[in-house]
N, C-alpha and C positions, 0 to 999 in steps of 0.2 A: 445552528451549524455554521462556522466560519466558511471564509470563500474557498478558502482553499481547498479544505475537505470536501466540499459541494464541489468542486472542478475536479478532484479526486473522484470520485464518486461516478460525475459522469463519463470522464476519461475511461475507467473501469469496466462501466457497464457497455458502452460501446466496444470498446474492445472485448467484450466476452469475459472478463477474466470470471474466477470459480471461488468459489467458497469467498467471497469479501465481507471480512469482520473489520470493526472498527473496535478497538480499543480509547474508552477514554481515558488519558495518560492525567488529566489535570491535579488528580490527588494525590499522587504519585513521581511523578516525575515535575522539577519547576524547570527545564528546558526542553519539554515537549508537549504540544496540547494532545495531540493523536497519534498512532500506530492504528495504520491501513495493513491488514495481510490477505492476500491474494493469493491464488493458485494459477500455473497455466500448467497444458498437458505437454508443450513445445519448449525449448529454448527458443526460438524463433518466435514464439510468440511471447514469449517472457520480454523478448525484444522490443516489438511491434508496441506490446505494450509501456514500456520503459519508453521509446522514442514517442512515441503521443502523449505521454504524463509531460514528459520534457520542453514538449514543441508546446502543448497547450499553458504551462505554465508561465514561460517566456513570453507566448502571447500574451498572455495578462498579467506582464509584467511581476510575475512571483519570481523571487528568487528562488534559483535552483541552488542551495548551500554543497551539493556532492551528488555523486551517483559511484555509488561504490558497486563491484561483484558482476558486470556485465561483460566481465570476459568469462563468468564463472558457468555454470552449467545447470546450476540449480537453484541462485541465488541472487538476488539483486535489490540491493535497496535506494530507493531516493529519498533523499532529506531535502523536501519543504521547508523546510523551517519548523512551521508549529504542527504539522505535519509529517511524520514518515513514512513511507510506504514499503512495506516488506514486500516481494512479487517472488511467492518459489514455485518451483518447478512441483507439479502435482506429486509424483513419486515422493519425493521428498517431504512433503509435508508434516506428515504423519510427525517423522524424527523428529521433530522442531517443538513441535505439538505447543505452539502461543495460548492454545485455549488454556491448557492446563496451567503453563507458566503465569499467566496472569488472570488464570480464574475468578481474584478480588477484586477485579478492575471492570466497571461495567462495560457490556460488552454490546454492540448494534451489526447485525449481517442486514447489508444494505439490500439483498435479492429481496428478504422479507420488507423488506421499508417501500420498495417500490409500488 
């Protein structure tokens, strides 16, 4: 597991987020190793968590390449690098439905890995 996704990982679990899948992008994508998707029940906390992915990664010197959707209400993503992290809003999940979209991509829910 790269650094980053391990400081993803425990960023995550500290802050509580809900349903966290990983996505491995490497067969698939040649400009991303992971897609992180996350749930929170708040905007507020979609926040909380966005601000500690952000603060933690700087601390250890990871580039943060963007943070898009955090004036948004349901939505927000951070681009790591070889890393991105999707973070929606619970309600919304469902719509989005990643599991299905990339069903042929193997897939890790980090709650179980713990």
């Amino acid at each position: 597991m790269s650094e980053v996704l391990e400081l993803t990982k425990q960023c995550l679990n500290s802050k509580n987020a809900e349903d966290i899948i990983v996505f491995d992008m490497h067969e698939v994508s040649p400009i991303v190793d992971y897609y992180v998707v996350c749930s929170a029940e708040t905007e507020r906390k979609m926040q909380a968590i966005t601000n500690e992915l952000v603060k933690l990664a700087k601390e250890n010197k990871i580039t943060v390449k963007s943070v898009e959707g955090k004036e948004s209400a349901d939505w927000i993503l951070v681009d790591l690098g070889d890393v991105v992290v999707h973070i929606l809003k619970t309600s919304d999940r469902e719509k989005y439905d990643f599991e299905k979209l990339w069903n042929e991509v193997p897939q890790i829910k980090l709650k179980e890995e713990i």
